[in-house]
C-alpha positions as CSV (number, residue, x, y, z in Angstrom):
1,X,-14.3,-6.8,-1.9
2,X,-15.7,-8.3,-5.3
3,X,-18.4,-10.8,-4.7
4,X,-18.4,-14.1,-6.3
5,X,-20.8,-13.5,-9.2
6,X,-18.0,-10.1,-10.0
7,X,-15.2,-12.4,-9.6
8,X,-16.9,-15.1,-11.8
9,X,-17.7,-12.4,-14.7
10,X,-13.7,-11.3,-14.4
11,X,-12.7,-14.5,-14.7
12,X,-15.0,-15.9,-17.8
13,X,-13.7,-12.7,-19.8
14,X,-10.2,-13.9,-18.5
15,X,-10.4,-17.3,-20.0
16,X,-12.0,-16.4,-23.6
17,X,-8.6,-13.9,-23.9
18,X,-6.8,-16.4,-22.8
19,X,-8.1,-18.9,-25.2
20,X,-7.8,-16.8,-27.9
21,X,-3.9,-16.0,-27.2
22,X,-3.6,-19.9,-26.7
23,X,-5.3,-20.3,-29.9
24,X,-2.9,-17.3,-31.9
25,X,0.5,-19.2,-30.9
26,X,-0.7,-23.2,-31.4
27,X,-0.6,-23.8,-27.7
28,X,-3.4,-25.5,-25.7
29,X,-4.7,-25.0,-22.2
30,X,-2.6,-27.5,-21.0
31,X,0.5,-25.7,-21.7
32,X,-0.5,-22.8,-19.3
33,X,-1.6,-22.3,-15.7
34,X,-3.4,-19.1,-14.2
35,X,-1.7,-17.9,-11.2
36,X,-4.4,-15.6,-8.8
37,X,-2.5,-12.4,-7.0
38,X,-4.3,-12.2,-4.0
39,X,-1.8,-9.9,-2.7
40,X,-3.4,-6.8,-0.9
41,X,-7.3,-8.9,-1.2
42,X,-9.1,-10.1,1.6
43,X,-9.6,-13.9,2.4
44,X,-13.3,-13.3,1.6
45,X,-12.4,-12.0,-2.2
46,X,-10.0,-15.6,-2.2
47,X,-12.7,-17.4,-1.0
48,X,-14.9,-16.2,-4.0
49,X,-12.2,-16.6,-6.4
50,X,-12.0,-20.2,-5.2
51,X,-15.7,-20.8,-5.3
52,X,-14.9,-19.6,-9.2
53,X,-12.9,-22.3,-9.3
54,X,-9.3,-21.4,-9.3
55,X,-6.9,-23.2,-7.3
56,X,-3.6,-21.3,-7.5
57,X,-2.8,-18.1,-6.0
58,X,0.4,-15.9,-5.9
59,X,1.5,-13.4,-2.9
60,X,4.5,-10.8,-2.7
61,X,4.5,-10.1,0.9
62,X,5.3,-12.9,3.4
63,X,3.8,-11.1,6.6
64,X,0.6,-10.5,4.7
65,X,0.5,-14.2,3.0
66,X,1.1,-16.0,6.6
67,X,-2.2,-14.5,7.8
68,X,-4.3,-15.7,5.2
69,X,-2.7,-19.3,4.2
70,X,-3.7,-21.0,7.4
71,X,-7.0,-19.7,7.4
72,X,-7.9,-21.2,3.5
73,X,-8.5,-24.5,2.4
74,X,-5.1,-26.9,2.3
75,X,-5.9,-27.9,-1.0
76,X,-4.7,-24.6,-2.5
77,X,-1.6,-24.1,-4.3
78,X,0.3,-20.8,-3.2
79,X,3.5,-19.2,-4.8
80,X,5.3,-16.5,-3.8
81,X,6.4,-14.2,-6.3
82,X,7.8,-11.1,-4.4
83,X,11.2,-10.2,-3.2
84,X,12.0,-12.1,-0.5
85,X,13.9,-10.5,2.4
86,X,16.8,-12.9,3.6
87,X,15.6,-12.9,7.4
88,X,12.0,-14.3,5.5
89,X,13.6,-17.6,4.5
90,X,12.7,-19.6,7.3
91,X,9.0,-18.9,6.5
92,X,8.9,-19.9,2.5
93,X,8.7,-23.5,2.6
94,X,6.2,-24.6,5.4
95,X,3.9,-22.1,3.4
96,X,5.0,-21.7,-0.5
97,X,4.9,-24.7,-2.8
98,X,6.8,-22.0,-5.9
99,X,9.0,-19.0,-5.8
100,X,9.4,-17.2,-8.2
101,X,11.7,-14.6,-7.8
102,X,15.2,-16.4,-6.9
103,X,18.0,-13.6,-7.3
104,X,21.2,-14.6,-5.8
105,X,23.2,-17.8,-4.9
106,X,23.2,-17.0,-1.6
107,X,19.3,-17.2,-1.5
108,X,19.1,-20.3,-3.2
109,X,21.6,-21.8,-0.3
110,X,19.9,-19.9,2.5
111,X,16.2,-21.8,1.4
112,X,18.3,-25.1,0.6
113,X,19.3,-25.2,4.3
114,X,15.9,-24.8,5.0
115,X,13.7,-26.9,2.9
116,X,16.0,-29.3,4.4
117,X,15.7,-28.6,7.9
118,X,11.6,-28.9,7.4
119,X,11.9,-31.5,5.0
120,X,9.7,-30.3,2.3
121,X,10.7,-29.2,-1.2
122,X,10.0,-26.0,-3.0
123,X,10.0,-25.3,-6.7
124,X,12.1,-22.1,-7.9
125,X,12.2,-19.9,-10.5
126,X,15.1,-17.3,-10.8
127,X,13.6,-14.0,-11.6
128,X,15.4,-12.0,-14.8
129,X,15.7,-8.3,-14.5
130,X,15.4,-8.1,-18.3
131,X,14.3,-4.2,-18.3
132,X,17.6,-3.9,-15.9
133,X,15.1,-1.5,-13.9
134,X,16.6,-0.6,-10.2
135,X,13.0,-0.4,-8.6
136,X,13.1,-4.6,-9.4
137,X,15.0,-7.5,-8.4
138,X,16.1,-10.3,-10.4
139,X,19.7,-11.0,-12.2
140,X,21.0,-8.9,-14.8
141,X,23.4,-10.5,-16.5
142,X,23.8,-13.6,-18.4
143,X,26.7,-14.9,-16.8
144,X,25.0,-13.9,-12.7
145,X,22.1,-15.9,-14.5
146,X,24.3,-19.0,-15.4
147,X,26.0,-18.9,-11.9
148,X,22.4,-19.0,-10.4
149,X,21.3,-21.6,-12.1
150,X,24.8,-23.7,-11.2
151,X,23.8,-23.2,-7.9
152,X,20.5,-24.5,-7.9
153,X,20.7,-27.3,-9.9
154,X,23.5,-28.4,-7.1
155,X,20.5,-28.4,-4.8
156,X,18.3,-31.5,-3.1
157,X,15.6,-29.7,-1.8
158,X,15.2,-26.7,-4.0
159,X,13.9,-28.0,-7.7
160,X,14.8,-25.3,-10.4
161,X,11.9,-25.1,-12.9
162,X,12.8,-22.2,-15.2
163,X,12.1,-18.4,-15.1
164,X,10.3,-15.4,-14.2
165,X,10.3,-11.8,-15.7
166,X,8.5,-8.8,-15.1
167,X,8.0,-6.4,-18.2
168,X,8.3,-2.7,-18.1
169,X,5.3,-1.2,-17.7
170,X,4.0,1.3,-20.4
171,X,6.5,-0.2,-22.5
172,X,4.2,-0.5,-25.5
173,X,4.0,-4.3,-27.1
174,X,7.2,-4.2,-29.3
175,X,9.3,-4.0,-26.7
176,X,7.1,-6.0,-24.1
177,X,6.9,-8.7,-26.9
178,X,10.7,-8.8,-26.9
179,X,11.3,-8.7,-23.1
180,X,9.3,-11.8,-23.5
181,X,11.0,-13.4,-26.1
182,X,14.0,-13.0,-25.1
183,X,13.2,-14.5,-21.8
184,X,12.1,-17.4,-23.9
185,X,15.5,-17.4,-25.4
186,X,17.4,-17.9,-22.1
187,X,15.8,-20.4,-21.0
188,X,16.5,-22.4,-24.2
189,X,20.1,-21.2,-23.9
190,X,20.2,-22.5,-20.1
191,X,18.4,-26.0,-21.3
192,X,21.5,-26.1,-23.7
193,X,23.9,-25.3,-21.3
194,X,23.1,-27.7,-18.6
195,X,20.9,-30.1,-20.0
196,X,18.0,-30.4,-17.8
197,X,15.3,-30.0,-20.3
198,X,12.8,-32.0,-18.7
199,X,13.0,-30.1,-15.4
200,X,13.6,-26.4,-16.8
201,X,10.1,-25.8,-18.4
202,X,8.6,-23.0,-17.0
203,X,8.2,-19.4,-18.2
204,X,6.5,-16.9,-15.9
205,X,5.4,-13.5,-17.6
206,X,2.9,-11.8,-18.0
207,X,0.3,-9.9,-15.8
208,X,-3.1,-8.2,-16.2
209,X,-1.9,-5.8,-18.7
210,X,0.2,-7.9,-21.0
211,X,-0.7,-11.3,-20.5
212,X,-1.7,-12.0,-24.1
213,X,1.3,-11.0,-25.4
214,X,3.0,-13.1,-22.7
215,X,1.0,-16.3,-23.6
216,X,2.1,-15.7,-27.4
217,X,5.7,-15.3,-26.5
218,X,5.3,-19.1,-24.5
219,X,4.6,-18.3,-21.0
220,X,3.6,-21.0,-19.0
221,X,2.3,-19.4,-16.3
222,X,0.7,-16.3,-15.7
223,X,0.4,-14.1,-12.8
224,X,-2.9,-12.0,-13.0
225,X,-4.5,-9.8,-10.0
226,X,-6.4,-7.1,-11.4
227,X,-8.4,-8.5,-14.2
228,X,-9.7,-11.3,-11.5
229,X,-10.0,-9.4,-8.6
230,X,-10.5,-6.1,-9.7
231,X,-8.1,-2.9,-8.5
232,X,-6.2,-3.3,-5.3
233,X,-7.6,-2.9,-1.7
C-alpha cells in the first residue's frame, strides 16, 4: 500500500505532465478528466488517493470492484473499463456510472434490459480493437463499429458517449501516436454518420505509459494506475 503523502507526490508529478501535454495540443484542463485504476489496490490506497483529492476511479474486474464500492464514500464516480462477462450484466448499473469497453450489440441490449429494469442510466463507450490484438476485446472493423453504435444510439437507458482504445504496448510513439489519432478519426467519422455531436464527445486512451501522447492526440479521459498508485498489488 502507498501512503497518502506517496500517492500525493505521484499525483503532483501526474498533473505538471499532464499540464504540459494539455499545454503542447491548445487544450485546457477542462477538456480532460483523470480516471484512477484502482484495480488490484486496496480500499486503504483508494482512500489515500481520495484524500489526494481525486474523485474518479476505474476497475476491470466486477467481483473485485463489488467488494470495494459499497465500502467507499457514495460521492465517488466509478467506471468500469474491463471486459465484461455476459453473466456480469446484471451487476454494472447499480455499481458503474461509465463503461467503457462495449464490444457487441448483444451487450449493449443485454445492459439496456437492465438499466431499465433498475431504472438507472449508464454512460458507454464502445471499446476499438485498433492494434486488432487477440489478447483484447473491442470491435475490429469499421463497419462492426458502425453497427455498434446503431445499436446504442437505439437505446433509453444506455447513453453512448464516444470511445475507448487501448494501444499496443511497446509500440514505440509513432505508431502509439497513430492508434490514437486514428481513434480520433472515427469518432469524427461516426459524429458525421449519425449526427449526435453533442452526445458523442468522449475519447478514452491513454494509460501510465502513453498518456501524454494520448492527451496530444485529444483524449478526453485518461485511465492511469501505475503512475498514481504505484506498481500493482
Amino acid at each position: 500500500m502507498h501512503t497518502q503523502q506517496q500517492i500525493q507526490n505521484n499525483l503532483t508529478i501526474l498533473q505538471e505532465n499532464i499540464a504540459q501535454s494539455l499545454n503542447k495540443s491548445g487544450r485546457t484542463s477542462e477538456q480532460l478528466r483523470l480516471v484512477a485504476v484502482s484495480k488490484t489496490h486496496p480500499i486503504s490506497s483508494i482512500e489515500n488517493a481520495v484524500s489526494s483529492g481525486l474523485l474518479i476511479f476505474g476497475e476491470n474486474r466486477m467481483q473485485e470492484a463489488l467488494t470495494k464500492i459499497p465500502l467507499l464514500p457514495d460521492s465517488l464516480e466509478w467506471h468500469f473499463i474491463g471486459h465484461l462477462q455476459k453473466n456480469k450484466v446484471r451487476y454494472c448499473p447499480s455499481s458503474f456510472q461509465w463503461i467503457h469497453s462495449i464490444d457487441s450489440s448483444e451487450l449493449v441490449q443485454l445492459l439496456e434490459k437492465r438499466c431499465a429494469n433498475t431504472q438507472q442510466p449508464l454512460k458507454a463507450l464502445i471499446q476499438v480493437n485498433l492494434s486488432q490484438e487477440s489478447t483484447k476485446g473491442g470491435v475490429w472493423e469499421w463497419e462492426e463499429l458502425c453497427r455498434v453504435a446503431e445499436t446504442l444510439l437505439s437505446c433509453q437507458w444506455l447513453q453512448w458517449k464516444g470511445l475507448m482504445t487501448i494501444a499496443a504496448p511497446q509500440a514505440g510513439e509513432t505508431k502509439i501516436r497513430h492508434t490514437f489519432a486514428t481513434l480520433y478519426q472515427w469518432k469524427e467519422k461516426l459524429v458525421q454518420e449519425f449526427g449526435n455531436q453533442e452526445e458523442c464527445t468522449e475519447l478514452s486512451m491513454g494509460m501510465s505509459s502513453d498518456y501524454g501522447w494520448a492527451i496530444e492526440e485529444g483524449a478526453t479521459l485518461i485511465r492511469i494506475g501505475s503512475a498514481i498508485f504505484g506498481e500493482r498489488c
